[in-house]
N, CA, C and O atoms as CSV, one atom per row, in Angstrom:
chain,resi,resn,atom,element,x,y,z
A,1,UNK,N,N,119.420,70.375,95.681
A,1,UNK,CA,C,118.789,71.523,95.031
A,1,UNK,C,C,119.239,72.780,95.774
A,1,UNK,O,O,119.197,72.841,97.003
A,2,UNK,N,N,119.654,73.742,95.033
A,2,UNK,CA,C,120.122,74.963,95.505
A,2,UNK,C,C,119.351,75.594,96.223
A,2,UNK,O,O,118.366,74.880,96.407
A,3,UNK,N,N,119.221,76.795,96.872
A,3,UNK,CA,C,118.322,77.861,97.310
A,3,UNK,C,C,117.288,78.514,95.790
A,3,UNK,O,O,116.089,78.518,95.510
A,4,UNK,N,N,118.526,78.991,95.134
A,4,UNK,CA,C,117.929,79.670,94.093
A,4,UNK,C,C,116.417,78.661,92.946
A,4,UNK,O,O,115.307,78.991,92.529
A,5,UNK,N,N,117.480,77.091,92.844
A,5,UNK,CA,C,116.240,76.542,92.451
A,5,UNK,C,C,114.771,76.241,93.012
A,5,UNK,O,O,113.689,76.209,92.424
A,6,UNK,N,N,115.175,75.989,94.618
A,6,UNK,CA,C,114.039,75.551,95.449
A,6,UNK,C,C,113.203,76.716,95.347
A,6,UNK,O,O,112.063,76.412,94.996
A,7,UNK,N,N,113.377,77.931,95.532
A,7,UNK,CA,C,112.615,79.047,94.507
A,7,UNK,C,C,112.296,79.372,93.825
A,7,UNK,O,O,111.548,80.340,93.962
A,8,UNK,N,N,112.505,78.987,92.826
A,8,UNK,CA,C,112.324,79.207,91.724
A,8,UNK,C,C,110.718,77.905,91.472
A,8,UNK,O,O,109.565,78.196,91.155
A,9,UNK,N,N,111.373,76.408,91.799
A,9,UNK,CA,C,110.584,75.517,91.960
A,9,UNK,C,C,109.180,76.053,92.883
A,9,UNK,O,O,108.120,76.016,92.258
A,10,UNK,N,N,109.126,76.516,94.244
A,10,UNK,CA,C,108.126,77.058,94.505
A,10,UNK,C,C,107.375,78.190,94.258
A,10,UNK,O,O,106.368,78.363,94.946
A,11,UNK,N,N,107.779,79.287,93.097
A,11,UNK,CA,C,107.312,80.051,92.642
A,11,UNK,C,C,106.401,79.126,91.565
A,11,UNK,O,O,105.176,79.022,91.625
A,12,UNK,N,N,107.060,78.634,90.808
A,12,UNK,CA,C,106.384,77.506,89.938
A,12,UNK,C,C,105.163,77.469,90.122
A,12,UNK,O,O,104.278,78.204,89.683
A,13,UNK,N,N,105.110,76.414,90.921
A,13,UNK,CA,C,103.876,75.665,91.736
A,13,UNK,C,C,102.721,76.714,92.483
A,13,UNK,O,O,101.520,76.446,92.449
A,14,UNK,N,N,103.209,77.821,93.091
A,14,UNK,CA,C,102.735,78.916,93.320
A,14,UNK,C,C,101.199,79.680,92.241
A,14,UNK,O,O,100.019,79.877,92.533
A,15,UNK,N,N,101.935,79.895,91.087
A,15,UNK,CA,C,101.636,80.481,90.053
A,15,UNK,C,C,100.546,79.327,89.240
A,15,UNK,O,O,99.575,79.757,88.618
A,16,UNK,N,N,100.837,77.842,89.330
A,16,UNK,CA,C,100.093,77.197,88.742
A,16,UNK,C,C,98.812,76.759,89.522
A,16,UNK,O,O,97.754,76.438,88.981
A,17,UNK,N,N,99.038,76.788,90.805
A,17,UNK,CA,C,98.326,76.883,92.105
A,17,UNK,C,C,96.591,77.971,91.435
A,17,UNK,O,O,95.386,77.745,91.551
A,18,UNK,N,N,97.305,78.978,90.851
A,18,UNK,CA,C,96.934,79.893,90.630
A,18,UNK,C,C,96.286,79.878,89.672
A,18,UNK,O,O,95.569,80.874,89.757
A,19,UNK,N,N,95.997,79.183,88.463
A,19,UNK,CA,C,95.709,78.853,87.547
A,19,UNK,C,C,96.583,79.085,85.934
A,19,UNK,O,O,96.221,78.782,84.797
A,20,UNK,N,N,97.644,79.639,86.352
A,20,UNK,CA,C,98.791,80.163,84.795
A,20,UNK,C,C,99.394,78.932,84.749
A,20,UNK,O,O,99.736,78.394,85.802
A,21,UNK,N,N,99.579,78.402,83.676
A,21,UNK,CA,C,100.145,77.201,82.817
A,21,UNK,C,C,101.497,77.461,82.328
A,21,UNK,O,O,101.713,78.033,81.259
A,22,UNK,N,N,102.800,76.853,83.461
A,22,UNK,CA,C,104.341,76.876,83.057
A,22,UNK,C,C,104.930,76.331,81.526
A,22,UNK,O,O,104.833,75.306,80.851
A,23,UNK,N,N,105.472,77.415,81.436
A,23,UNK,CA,C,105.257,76.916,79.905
A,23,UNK,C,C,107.145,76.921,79.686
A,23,UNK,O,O,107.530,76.140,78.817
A,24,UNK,N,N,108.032,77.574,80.269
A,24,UNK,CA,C,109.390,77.183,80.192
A,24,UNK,C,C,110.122,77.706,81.640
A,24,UNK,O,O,109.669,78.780,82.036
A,25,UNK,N,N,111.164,77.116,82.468
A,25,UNK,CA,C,111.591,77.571,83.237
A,25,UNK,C,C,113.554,77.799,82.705
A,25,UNK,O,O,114.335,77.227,81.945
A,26,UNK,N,N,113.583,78.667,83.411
A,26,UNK,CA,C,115.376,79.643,83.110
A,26,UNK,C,C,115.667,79.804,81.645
A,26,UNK,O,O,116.817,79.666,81.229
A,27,UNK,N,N,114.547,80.126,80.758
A,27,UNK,CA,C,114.860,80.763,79.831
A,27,UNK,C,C,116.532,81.907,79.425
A,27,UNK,O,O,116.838,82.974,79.958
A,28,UNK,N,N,117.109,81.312,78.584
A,28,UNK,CA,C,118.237,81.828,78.787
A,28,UNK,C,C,118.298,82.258,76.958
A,28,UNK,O,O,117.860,81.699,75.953
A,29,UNK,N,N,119.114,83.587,77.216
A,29,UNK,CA,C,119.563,83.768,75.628
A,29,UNK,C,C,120.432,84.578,75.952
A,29,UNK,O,O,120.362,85.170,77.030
A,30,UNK,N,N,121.817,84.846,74.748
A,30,UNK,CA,C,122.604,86.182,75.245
A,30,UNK,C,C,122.333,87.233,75.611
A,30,UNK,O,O,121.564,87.902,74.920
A,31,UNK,N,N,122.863,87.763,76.831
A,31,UNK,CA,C,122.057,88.776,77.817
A,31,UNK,C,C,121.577,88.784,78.838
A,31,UNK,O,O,121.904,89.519,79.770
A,32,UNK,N,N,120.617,87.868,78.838
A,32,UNK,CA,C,119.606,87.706,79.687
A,32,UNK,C,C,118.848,86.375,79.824
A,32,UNK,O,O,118.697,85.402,79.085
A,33,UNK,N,N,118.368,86.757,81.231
A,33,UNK,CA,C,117.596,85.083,81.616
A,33,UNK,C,C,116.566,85.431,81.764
A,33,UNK,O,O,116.587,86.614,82.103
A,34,UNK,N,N,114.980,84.801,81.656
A,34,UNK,CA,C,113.893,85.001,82.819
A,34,UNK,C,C,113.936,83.530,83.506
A,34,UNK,O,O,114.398,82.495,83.026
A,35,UNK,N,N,113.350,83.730,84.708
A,35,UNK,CA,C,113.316,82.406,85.428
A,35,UNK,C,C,111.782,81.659,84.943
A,35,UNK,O,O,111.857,80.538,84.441
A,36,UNK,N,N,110.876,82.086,85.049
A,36,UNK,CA,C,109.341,81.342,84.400
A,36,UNK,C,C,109.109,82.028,83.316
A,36,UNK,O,O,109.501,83.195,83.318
A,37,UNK,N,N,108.356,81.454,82.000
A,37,UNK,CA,C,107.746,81.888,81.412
A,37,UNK,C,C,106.510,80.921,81.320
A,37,UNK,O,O,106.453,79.737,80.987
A,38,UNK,N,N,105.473,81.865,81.751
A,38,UNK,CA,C,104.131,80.933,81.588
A,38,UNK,C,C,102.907,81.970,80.704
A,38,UNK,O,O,103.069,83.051,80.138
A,39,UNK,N,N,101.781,81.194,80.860
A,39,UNK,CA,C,100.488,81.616,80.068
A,39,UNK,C,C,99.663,81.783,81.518
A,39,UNK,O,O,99.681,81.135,82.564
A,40,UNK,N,N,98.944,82.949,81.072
A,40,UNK,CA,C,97.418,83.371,81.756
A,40,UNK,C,C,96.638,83.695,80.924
A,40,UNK,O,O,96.646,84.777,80.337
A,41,UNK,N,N,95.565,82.459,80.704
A,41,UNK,CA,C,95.234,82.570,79.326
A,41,UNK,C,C,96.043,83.085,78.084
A,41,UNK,O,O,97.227,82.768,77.973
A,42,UNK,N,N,95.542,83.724,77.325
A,42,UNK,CA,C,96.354,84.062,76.005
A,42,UNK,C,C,97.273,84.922,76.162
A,42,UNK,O,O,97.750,85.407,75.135
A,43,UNK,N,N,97.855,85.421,77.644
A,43,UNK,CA,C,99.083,86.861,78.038
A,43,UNK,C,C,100.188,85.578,78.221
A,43,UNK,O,O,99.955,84.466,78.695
A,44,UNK,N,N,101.377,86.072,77.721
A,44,UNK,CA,C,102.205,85.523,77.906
A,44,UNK,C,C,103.223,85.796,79.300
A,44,UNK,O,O,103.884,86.812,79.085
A,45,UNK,N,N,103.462,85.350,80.305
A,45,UNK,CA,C,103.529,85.812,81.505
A,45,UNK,C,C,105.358,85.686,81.557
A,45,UNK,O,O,105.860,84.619,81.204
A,46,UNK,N,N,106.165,86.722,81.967
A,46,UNK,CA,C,107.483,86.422,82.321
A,46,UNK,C,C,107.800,86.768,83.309
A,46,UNK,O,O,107.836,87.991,83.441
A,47,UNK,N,N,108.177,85.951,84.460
A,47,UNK,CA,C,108.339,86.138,85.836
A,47,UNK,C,C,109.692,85.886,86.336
A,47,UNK,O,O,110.319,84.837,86.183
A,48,UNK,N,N,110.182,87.191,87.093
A,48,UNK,CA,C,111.392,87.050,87.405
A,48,UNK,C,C,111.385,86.284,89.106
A,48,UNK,O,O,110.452,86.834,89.693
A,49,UNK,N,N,111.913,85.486,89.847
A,49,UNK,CA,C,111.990,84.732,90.773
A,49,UNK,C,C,113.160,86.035,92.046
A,49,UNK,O,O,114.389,86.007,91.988
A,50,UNK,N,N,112.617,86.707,92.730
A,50,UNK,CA,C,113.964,87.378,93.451
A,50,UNK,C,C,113.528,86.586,95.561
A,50,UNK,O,O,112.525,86.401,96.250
A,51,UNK,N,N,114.521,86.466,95.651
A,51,UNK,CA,C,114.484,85.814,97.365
A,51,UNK,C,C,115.741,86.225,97.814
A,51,UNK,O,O,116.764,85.721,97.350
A,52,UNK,N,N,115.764,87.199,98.777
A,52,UNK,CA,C,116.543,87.975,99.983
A,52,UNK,C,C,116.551,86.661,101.430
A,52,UNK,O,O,115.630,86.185,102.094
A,53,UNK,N,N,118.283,86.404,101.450
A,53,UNK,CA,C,118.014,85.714,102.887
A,53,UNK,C,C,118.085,87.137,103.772
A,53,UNK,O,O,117.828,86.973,104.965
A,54,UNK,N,N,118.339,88.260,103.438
A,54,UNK,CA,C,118.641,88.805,104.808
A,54,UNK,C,C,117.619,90.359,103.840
A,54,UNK,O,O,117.174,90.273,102.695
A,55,UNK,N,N,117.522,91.503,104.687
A,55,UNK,CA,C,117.020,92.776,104.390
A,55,UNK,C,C,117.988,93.679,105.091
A,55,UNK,O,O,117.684,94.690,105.723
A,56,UNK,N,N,119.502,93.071,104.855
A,56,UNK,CA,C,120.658,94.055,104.796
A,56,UNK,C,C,120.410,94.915,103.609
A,56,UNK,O,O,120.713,96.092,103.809
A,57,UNK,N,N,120.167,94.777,102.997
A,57,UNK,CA,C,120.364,95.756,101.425
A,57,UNK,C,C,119.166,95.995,101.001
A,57,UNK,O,O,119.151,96.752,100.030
A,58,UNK,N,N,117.614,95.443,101.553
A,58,UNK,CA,C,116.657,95.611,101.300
A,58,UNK,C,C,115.947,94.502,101.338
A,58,UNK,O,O,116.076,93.658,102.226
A,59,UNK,N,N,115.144,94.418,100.379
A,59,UNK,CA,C,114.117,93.225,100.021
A,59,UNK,C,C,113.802,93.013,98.941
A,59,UNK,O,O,113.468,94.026,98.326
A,60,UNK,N,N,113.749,91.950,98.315
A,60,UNK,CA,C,113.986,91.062,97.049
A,60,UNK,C,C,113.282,92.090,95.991
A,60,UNK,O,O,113.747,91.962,94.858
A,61,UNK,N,N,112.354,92.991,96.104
A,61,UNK,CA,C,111.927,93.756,94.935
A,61,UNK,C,C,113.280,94.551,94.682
A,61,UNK,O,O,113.741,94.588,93.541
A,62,UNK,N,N,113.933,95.201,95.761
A,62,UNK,CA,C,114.556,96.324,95.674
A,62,UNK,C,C,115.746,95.641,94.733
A,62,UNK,O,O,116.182,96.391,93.859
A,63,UNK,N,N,116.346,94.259,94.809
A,63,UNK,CA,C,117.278,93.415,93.916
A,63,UNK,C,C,116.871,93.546,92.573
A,63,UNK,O,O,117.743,93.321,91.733
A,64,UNK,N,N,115.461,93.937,92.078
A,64,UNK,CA,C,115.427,94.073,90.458
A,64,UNK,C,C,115.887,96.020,90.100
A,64,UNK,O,O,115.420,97.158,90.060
A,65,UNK,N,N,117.122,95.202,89.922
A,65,UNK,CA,C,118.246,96.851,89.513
A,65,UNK,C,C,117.645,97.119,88.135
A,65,UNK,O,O,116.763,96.371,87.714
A,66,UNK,N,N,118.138,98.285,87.322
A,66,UNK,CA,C,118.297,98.751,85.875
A,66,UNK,C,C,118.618,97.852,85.152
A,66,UNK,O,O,117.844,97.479,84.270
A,67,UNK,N,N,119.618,97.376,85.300
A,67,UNK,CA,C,120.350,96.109,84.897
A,67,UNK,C,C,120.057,95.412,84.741
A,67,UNK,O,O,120.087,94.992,83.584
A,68,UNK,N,N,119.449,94.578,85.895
A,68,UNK,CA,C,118.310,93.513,85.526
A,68,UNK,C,C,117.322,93.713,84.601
A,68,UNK,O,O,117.147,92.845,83.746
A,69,UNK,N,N,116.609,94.749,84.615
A,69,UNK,CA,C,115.461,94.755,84.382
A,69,UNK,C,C,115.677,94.822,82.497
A,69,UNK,O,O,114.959,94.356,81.612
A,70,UNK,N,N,116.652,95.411,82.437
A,70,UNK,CA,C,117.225,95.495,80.963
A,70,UNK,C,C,117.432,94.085,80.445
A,70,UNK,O,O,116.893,93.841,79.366
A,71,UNK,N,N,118.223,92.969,81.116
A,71,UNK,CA,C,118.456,91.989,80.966
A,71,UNK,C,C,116.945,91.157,81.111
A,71,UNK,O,O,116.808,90.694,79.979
A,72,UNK,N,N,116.113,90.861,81.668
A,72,UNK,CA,C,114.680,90.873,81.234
A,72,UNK,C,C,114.055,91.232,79.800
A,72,UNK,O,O,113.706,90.387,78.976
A,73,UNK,N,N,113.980,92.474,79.654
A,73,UNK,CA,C,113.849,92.688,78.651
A,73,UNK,C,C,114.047,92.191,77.256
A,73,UNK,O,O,113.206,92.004,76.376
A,74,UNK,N,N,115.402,92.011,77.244
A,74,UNK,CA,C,116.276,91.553,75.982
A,74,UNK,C,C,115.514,90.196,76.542
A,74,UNK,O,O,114.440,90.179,75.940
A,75,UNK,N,N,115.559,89.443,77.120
A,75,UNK,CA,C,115.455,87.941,77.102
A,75,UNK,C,C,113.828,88.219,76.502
A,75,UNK,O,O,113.573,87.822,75.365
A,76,UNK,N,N,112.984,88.767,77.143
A,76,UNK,CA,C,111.752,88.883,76.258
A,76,UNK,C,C,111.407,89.294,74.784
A,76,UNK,O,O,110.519,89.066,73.963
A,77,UNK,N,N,112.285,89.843,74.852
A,77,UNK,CA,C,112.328,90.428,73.477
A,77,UNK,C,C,112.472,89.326,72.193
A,77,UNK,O,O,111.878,89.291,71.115
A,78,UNK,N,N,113.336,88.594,72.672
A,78,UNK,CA,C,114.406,87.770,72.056
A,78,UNK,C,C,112.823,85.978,71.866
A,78,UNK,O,O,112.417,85.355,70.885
A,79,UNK,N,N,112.594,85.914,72.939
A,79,UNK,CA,C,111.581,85.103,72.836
A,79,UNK,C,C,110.033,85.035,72.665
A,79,UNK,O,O,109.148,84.219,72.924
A,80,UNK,N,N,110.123,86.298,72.095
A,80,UNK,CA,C,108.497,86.838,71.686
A,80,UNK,C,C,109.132,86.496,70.111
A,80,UNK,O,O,108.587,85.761,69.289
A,81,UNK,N,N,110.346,87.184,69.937
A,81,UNK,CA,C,110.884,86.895,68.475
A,81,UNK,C,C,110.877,85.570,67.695
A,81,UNK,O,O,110.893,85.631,66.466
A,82,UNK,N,N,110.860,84.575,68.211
A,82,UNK,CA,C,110.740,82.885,67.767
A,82,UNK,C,C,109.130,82.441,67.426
A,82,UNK,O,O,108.716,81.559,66.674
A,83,UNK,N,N,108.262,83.579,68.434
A,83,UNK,CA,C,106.751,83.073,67.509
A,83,UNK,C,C,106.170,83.192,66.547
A,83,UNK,O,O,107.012,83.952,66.070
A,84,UNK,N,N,105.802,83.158,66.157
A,84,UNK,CA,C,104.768,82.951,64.562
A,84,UNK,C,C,103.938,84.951,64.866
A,84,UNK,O,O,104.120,85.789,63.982
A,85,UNK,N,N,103.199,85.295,66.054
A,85,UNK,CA,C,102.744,86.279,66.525
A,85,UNK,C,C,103.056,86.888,67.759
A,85,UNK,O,O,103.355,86.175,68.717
A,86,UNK,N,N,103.019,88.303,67.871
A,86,UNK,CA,C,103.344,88.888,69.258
A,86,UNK,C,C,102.026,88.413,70.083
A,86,UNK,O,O,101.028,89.058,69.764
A,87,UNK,N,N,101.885,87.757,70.740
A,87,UNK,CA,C,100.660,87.751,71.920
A,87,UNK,C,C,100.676,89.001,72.814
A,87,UNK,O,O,101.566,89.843,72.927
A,88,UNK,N,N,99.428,88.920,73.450
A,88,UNK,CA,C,100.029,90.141,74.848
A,88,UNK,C,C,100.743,89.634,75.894
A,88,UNK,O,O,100.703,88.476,76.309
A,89,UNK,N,N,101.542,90.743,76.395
A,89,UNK,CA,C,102.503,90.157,77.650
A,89,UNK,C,C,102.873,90.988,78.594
A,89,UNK,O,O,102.752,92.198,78.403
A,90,UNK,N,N,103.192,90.683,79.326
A,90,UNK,CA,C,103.343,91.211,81.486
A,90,UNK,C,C,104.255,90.766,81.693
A,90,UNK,O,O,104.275,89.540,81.588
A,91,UNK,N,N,105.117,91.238,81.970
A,91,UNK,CA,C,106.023,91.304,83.761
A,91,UNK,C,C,105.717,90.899,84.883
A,91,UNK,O,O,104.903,91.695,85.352
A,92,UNK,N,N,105.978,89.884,85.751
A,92,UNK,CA,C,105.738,90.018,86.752
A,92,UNK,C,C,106.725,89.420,87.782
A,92,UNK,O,O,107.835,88.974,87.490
A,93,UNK,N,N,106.309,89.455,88.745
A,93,UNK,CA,C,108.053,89.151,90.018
A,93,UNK,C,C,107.257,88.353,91.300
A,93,UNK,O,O,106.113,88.626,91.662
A,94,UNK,N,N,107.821,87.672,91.690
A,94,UNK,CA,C,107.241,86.691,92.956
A,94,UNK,C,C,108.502,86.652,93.870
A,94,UNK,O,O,109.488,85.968,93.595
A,95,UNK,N,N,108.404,87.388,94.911
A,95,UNK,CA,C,109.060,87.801,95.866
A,95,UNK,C,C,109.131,87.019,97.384
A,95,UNK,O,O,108.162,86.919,98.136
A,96,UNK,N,N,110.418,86.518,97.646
A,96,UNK,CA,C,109.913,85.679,98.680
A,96,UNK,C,C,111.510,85.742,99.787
A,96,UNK,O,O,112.685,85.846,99.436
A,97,UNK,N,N,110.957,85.639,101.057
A,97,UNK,CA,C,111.985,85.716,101.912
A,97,UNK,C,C,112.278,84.415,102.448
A,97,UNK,O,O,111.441,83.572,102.770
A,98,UNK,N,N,113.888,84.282,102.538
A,98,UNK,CA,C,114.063,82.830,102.953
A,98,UNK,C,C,113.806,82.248,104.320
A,98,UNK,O,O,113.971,81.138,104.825
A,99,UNK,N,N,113.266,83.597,104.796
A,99,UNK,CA,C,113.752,82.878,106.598
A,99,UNK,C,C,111.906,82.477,106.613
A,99,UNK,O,O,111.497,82.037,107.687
A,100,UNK,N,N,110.746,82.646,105.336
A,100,UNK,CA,C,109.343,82.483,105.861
A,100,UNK,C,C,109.235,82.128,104.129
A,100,UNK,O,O,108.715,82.912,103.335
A,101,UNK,N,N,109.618,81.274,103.877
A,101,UNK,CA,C,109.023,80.767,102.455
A,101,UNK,C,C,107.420,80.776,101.866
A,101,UNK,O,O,107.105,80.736,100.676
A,102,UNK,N,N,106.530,80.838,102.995
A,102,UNK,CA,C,105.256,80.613,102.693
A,102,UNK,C,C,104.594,82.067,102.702
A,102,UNK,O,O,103.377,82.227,102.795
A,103,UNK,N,N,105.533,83.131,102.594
A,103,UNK,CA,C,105.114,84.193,102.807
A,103,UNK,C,C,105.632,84.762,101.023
A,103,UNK,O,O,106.814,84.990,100.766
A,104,UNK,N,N,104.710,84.882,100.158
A,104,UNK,CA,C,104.970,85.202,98.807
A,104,UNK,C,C,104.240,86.082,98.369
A,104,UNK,O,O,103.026,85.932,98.227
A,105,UNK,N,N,104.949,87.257,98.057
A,105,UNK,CA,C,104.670,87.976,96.905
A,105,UNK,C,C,104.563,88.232,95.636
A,105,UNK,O,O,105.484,88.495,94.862
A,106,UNK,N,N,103.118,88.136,95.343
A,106,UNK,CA,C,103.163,87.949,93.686
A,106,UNK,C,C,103.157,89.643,92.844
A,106,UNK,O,O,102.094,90.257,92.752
A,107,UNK,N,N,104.021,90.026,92.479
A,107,UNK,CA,C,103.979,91.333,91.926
A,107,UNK,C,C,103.092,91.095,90.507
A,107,UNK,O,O,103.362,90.054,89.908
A,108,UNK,N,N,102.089,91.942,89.937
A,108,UNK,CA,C,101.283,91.706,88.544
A,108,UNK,C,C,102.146,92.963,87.741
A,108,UNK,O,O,102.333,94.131,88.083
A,109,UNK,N,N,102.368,92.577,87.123
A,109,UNK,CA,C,102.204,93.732,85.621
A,109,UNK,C,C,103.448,94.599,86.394
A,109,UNK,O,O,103.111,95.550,87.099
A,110,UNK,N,N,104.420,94.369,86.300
A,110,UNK,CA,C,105.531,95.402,86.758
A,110,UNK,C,C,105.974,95.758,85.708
A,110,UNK,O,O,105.993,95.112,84.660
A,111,UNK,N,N,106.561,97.336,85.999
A,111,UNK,CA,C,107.020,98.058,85.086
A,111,UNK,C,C,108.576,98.020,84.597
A,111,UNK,O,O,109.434,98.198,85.462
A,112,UNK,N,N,108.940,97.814,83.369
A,112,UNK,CA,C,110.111,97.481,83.286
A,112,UNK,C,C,110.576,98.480,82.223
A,112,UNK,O,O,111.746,98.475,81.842
């Protein structure tokens, strides 16, 4: 298992820990990926997974560029589009450094 998955995998578990119900992981469509999409209660939750081994360039929030966040977007966009209804829905980011894995940041409701 990669870095990126073993993160992704413990964001997972994290979040369900928590009580939100995983409902697809690496959602992919042209464009764009999200790494979780889960439920908190009836909000449909899309969580991007970012983990910095080093804070040469910053720290894993500072990695969600324009770019990304655009590419987010479209992937949400794109999979709100396949339901029957728009539910409500959030952003959110779980931030984690590799050298202290148990040290996680759950970002709520980020702005995209």
């Amino acid at each position: 298992m990669n870095a990126g998955t073993a993160a992704e995998a413990l964001a997972a578990r994290f979040l369900a820990e928590r009580g939100l119900s995983i409902v697809e992981r690496n959602y992919r469509c042209r464009g764009g990926e999200i790494d979780i999409v889960a439920r908190d209660g009836t909000t449909v939750v899309f969580v991007e997974v970012r983990m910095r081994r080093s804070r040469a360039f910053g720290g894993p929030g500072e990695s969600i560029t324009a770019a990304k966040r655009r590419r987010l977007r479209l992937a949400a966009e794109h999979y709100l589009a396949r339901l029957p209804r728009e539910p409500a829905c959030r952003f959110d980011a779980i931030l984690l450094d590799a050298l202290a894995l148990e040290r996680i940041e759950w970002l709520r409701a980020i702005d995209l």
